[in-house]
Residue, then its C-alpha position, 0 to 999 in steps of 0.5 A: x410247859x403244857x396247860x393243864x386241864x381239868x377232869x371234864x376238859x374244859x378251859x381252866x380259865x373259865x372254871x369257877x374253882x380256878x384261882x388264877x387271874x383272867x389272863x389277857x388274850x393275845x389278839x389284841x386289837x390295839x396295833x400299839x401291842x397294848x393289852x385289851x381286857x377280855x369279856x367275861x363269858x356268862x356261863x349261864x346263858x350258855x347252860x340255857x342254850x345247852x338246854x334248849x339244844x336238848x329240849x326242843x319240845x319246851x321251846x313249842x310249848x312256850x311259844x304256844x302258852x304266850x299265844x294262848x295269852x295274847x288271844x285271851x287279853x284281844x278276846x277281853x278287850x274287843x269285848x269290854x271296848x277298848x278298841x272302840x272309837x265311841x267310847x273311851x278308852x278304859x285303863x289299861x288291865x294290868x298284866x302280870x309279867x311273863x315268869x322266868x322258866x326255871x331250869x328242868x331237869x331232862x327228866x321232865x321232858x316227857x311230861x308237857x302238861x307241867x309246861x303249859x301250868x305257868x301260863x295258864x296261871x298267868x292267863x288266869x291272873x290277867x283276867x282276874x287283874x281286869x276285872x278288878x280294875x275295870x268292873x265292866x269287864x265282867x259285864x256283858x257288852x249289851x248290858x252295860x249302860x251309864x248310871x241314870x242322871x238324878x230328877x232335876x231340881x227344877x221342879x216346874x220342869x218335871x215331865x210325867x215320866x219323872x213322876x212315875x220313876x220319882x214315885x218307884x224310887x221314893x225321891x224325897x222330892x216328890x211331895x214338893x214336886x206334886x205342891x208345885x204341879x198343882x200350883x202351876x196347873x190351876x184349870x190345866x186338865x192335862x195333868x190330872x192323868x199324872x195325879x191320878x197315877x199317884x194315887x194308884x199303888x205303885x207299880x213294882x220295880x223291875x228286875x232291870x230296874x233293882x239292879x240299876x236303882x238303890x232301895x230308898x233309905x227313907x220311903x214316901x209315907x203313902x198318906x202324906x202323898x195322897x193328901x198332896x196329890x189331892x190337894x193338887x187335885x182340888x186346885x186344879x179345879x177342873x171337870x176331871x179332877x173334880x170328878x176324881x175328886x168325887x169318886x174318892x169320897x167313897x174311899x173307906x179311908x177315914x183321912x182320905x175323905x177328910x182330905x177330899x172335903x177340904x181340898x174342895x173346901x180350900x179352892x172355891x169355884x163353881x165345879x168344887x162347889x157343886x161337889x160339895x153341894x151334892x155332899x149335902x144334898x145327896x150324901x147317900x149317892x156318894x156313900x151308900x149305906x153298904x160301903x159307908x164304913x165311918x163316914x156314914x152318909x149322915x156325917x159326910x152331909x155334915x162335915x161337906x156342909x160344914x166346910x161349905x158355909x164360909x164360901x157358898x155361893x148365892x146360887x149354892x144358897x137357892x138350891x138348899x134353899x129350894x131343897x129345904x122349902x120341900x121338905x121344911x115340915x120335916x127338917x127339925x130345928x137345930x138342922x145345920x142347913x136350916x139353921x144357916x138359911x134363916x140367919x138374918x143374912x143380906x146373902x140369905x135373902x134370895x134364898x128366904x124369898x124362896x122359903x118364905x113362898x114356898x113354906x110360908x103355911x110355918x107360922x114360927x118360919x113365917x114369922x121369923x122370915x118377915x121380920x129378917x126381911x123387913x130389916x133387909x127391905x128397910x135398908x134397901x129403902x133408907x139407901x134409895x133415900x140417902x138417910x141416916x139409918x141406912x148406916x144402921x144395915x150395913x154389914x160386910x155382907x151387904x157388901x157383896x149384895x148391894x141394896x138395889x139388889x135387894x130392892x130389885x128383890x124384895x119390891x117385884x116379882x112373887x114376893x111382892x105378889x105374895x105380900x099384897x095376897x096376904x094383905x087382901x086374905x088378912x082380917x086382922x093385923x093384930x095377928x099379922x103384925x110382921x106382914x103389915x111391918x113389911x108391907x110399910x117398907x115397899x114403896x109401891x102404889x099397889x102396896x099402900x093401897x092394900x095397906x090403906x084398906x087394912x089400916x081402915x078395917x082394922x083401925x080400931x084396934x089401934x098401933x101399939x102392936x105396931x108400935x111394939x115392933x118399931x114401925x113408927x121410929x125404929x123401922x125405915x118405913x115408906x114416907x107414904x106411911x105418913x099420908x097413910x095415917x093421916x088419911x085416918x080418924x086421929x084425935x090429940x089427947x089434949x082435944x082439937x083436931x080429929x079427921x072424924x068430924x061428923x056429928x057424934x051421938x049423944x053418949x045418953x043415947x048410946x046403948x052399953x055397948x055402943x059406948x063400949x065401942x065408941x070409947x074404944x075408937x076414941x082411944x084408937x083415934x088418940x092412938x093413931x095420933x101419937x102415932x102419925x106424930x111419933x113417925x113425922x118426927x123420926x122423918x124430921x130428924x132423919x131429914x134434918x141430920x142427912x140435910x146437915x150433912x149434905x151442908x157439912x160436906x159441900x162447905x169442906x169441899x169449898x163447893x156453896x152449901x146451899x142456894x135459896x131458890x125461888x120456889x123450894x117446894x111446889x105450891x109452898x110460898x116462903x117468907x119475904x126474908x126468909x133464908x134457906x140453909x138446909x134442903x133435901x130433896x128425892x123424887x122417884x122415880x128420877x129423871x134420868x131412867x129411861x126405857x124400860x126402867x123408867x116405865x116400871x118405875x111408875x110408884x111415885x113419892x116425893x120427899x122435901x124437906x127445907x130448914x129457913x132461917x127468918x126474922x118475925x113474930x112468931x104468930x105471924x109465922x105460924x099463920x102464914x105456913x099455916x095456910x101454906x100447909x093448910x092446917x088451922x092454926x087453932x090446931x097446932x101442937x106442940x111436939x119436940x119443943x116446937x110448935x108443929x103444924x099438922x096438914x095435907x093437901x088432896x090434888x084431885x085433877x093430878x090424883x095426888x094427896x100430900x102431906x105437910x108439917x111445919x115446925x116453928x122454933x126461936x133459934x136464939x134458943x137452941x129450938x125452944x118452944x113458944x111459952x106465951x102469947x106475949x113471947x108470940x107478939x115479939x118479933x125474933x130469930x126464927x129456926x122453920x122446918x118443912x117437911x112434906x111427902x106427896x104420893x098417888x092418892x092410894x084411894x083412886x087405886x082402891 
C-alpha cells in the first residue's frame, strides 16, 4: 500500500498533525533483530538552520554586536583595575546574559541596524550593572585614592600636620589635643609656630579636599579654641610664646585679653611676669589710645596688676617700687600699685627701702615706712637674738624672706646711711619719734653713737612719745638701749639714786624760769627712770622665758640642762652655794664668721643672763651682788616684786661700757619681794637673776 504523503511532501511521521505513532526504524542496531527506539528530531533547530541558510547577513552582525561587547567590558576592567596585580581584584561586574535572537521574518533582512539593537542594549546594561556594583568604575584611575585613616587617639602623638587637618575638619579632638600640647611642651619653643597657626582663620578646604572629607556635624566654637591655645601658650612660657602673647593683647576682642592676662597669670616665671609687669608699668605701648576699644590702657594696667599680686616676684617689687618713688607725688591714695608696696609686708621691704629713699620728703609715706620697717628690723633682731617676741613676726611671708635677709637689708647699705643722716639733721625726736624707734632697733656702733647724741640733746622732753610707741616693752629694741639710757640723768620718783649728782642751786635763787626749767628736767629725769626700769624688765623676762625654754628642751631631749660654770660672767663672782639653773648667753659678733664676714662684723654686744638658786640672808645677798654690779645697795628698789639692783660697770682701757641688774627674791614664795628688814636678817631659799649687757663705749665714737 503506498504512503501517503502530505500536501508540502513531507514525511507524515514528522508532521504535528500526524496521529499515528512513531513507528520504529527498520535499522536497528540490535544483531538479535530487537526493536531500538528512534530520536525524536527537534524541528525547531532545523527551522533555525533553514533560516541562517537564507539570512546569512544576521550571522555577521551577531558576530560583530558579541565582539563589540567583549571590547567594552576589557576596556572597563583594565581601567578600573582588575587586571592589576597590586591591588585586588574587585568583584566581578555582573553581565547580563546574551538574549536569545528571535525568529525574523525574511522581510527584515534588508534592515541591519534593528540587528545591532539588542547588543548595544545589552553592552549599555553592563556597563550600567558595574558601575552600580563597584562605584569606582565610574571614577578616573588617577583619582581613585583610599578614604584618609582617621587622627589617632593618642594625642601626645599628633604631628603639626594633624592639627592643621583637625582644624579644617573640626575634629572634636582638637581642644583636648591643644591642653595636652601645652602640657607636654612647657619651655619647648618648637611648638609655638603650631598654636600659632590655631589662631589664624582657618584656611578653606579645597575643592580636592570636600570631595574627600564630610562637613563636620558640630564645628569647634573659634572662641573656645583661642582660649586653649592661649593657654597652651602662657604654659609654655618661652620667649616666643610670651611675645605672642604680648602681641595679642592688643586684640579688640574683650575675651581674648582676658584670656592672655590670665594665662600669664596662671604659669608664673620670670618671661610671663615681665609681660605682665609691662601691662602695669607700660599699658599705653601694648594698647594705644587709637586702638583701645574696651580695654582702654588704664583698665588693662588694673586688671594686668591684678593678677599679678598673688605671685609677683621681689624683683617685680623693686621695679614698681622704683617707678612709683619717681612719681610717688603724684600717684593719689587709693592707687592699687601704691596700696600693695606699702602693705606691712616682709616681701614689700626691699622695695620700701626704695621708697622710703627716694620719697622719703612725704611725711604721711615717711611715717608710715618707718614704723613698717621698725617691725621688720625688730624681727630680724629678736631672731638674731633667739628670744621669745620674735614669734610675734613671723608671718608666711617671711617665710620666703628669712630674717638674716632683712638684717643684711635693713642694718647696711643706704638705708642705714639714710637713718644715721637724719639722726644727725634731727633737732628733736618729738617730731621724729618713728626715726628714733627705728634706729633703737639696729645693732650698730655707729647707730647708738648717733642716737646717744639725740637722746642727750633732746633729754628733757622726756620718753613718753617714745613710750607711746612701745619702744620700751613692746618693740624688740637693741639691748644697747639699756646702756644708752643708763648713761642719762635718771632720778626714781621715790628719791635716791640720780646720775645727776652735781651740786643743784638753790630753787631761791633760780629765777621763774630757770625753776620752770628745772621742774621740767626733774621730771624728765624721773621719766627717763621709769623708763630704763620698764625696758630692763621687758629683757628680764624675754630672757627668763627663752633661758626656760632652753632648760625645757635639753631635759626632754635627755641632754644635762645646765652645767654650773666656774666664771658665768666675766668679771661677776657667784656665791659660795650658789646653784645655777638657767643661762643665756649671745656674743656678736660669733666666733665662727671668718673673712669677710667677720671683719664687717665689728659692732659688738654681749648679752647674759643667769638665773641661781642659793641659800642665805638675804642682806647678805643683796650686798654681795651689789658690789659685783657696782650699784649702792642704799640705791636698790623694788620693781617686779623683787628687790632690783641697778648698775654698770665703764672699762676704759677696753672702751667697753656695760650694764648690770640683779634682782633678788624668796623662791619659797613664788618671787615675793622682801617686806622687812627682820625677814632681811633670815637666812632662806633665795631665787637671783643677772642680767648684763656690754657694748662699745658709744661716747669714745662720738
Amino acid at each position: 500500500m503506498p504512503m501517503n504523503r502530505n500536501p508540502r511532501g513531507q514525511d507524515p511521521r514528522f508532521s504535528k498533525d500526524s496521529q499515528d505513532p512513531p513507528q520504529h526504524s527498520p535499522w536497528s542496531d540490535d544483531a538479535g533483530g530487537e526493536e531500538c527506539e528512534e530520536l525524536p528530531i527537534d524541528s525547531s533547530r532545523s527551522a533555525f538552520q533553514r533560516w541562517l541558510r537564507k539570512n546569512p547577513n544576521a550571522v555577521q552582525l551577531m558576530l560583530a554586536g558579541g565582539l563589540s561587547l567583549a571590547v567594552i567590558v576589557l576596556v572597563i576592567g583594565w581601567r578600573v583595575g582588575w587586571f592589576h596585580r597590586s591591588s585586588p581584584s574587585p568583584a566581578p561586574v555582573a553581565q547580563s546574559p546574551t538574549p536569545k535572537t528571535p525568529a525574523v521574518p525574511s522581510s527584515s533582512a534588508s534592515k541591519p541596524a534593528a540587528a545591532t539593537s539588542p547588543s548595544s542594549s545589552a553592552s549599555k546594561a553592563a556597563v550600567s550593572t558595574s558601575s552600580a556594583t563597584n562605584p569606582a568604575v565610574s571614577a578616573s584611575p588617577t583619582l581613585v585614592q583610599q578614604p584618609p585613616a582617621g587622627l589617632s587617639d593618642d594625642l601626645s602623638k599628633w604631628t603639626p600636620a594633624d592639627f592643621v587637618r583637625a582644624r579644617r575638619e573640626n575634629d572634636s579632638k582638637l581642644l583636648q589635643a591643644v591642653v595636652v600640647l601645652g602640657t607636654r611642651s612647657r619651655g619647648d619653643p618648637s611648638v609655638v609656630a603650631t598654636l600659632a597657626d590655631l589662631l589664624k582663620p582657618p584656611v578653606p578646604a579645597s575643592a580636592t579636599d570636600a570631595s574627600r572629607e564630610s562637613p563636620p556635624s558640630s564645628p569647634i566654637d573659634p572662641a573656645r579654641l583661642s582660649e586653649a591655645v592661649l593657654t597652651a601658650l602662657g604654659e609654655n612660657g618661652t620667649d616666643s610664646a610670651c611675645a605672642l602673647l604680648r602681641q595679642t593683647l592688643s586684640s579688640p576682642d574683650d575675651s581674648t585679653v582676658e584670656t592672655v592676662l590670665k594665662a600669664l597669670a596662671a604659669h608664673p616665671n620670670e618671661k610671663t611676669e615681665a609681660v605682665l609687669l609691662e601691662a602695669v608699668l607700660a599699658p599705653d605701648a601694648l594698647r594705644p589710645a587709637d586702638r583701645s576699644g574696651n580695654w582702654p590702657a588704664k583698665q588693662l594696667r588694673a586688671r594686668a596688676f591684678e593678677l599679678l599680686k598673688p605671685t609677683v616676684s621681689n624683683a617685680a617689687r623693686l621695679r614698681l617700687a622704683e617707678t612709683l618713688a619717681e612719681r610717688l607725688a603724684w600717684v593719689p591714695a587709693g592707687d592699687p600699685v601704691r596700696d600693695f608696696l606699702l602693705l606691712p609686708d616682709p616681701l614689700n621691704c626691699a622695695a620700701q627701702v626704695v621708697i622710703y629713699e627716694k620719697a622719703g620728703a612725704i611725711r604721711e609715706v615717711k611715717a608710715k615706712l618707718e614704723q613698717q620697717l621698725t617691725d621688720l628690723s625688730a624681727a630680724a633682731l629678736a631672731d638674731r637674738l633667739g628670744v621669745g617676741d620674735a614669734s610675734q613676726h613671723e608671718s608666711g611671708a617671711q617665710a620666703a624672706f628669712k630674717p638674716a635677709a632683712l638684717a643684711e637689708l635693713l642694718w647696711s647699705g643706704p638705708l642705714l646711711a639714710r637713718i644715721e643722716s637724719q639722726l644727725g639733721e634731727s633737732r628733736s625726736f618729738e617730731k621724729q619719734p618713728s626715726l628714733v624707734t627705728l634706729a633703737a632697733t639696729v645693732p650698730r656702733d655707729s647707730t647708738r653713737a648717733m642716737l646717744l647724741r639725740l637722746l642727750r640733746k633732746n633729754w628733757s622732753d622726756g620718753p613718753k612719745t617714745l613710750d607711746a610707741l612701745g619702744l620700751f616693752d613692746r618693740v624688740v629694741a637693741d639691748p644697747a638701749l639699756v646702756v644708752l639710757l643708763k648713761m642719762g640723768p635718771r632720778k626714781d620718783r621715790r628719791g635716791g639714786n640720780s646720775n645727776a649728782r652735781g651740786r643743784q642751786p638753790s630753787p631761791a635763787r633760780q629765777s621763774t624760769a630757770a625753776s620752770a626749767r628745772s621742774a621740767r628736767q626733774a621730771q624728765a629725769e624721773q621719766d627717763w627712770w621709769d623708763a630704763s626700769a620698764k625696758l630692763v624688765s621687758a629683757w628680764r623676762r624675754r630672757l627668763a622665758e627663752t633661758a626656760s625654754a632652753q632648760v625645757k628642751a635639753a631635759v626632754e631631749s635627755g641632754r644635762i640642762p645646765v652645767a654650773a660654770k666656774p666664771d658665768p660672767l666675766p668679771d661677776f663672782v657667784l656665791g659660795d652655794n650658789a646653784r645655777v639653773t638657767a643661762v643665756y648667753d649671745f656674743h656678736w659678733p660669733p666666733p665662727d664668721l671668718k673673712g669677710s664676714e667677720k671683719a664687717a662684723a665689728d659692732d659688738l654686744l654681749d648679752v647674759h643672763y643667769l638665773r641661781i638658786e642659793e641659800v642665805n640672808k638675804p642682806k647678805k645677798a643683796i650686798a654681795f651682788y651689789g658690789r659685783q654690779a657696782q650699784a649702792r645697795t642704799n640705791d636698790a628698789r623694788t620693781m617686779d616684786r623683787a628687790t632690783w639692783l641697778d648698775g654698770q660697770r665703764t672699762d676704759a682701757k677696753a672702751n667697753r661700757r656695760r650694764s648690770i641688774d640683779v634682782f633678788v627674791t624668796k623662791s619659797d614664795t613664788g618671787g615675793e619681794a622682801l617686806k622687812d628688814e627682820k625677814e632681811k636678817e633670815t637666812e632662806t631659799d633665795l631665787l637671783i637673776e643677772v642680767l648684763t649687757i656690754e657694748i662699745k663705749d658709744p661716747i669714745a665714737r662720738d
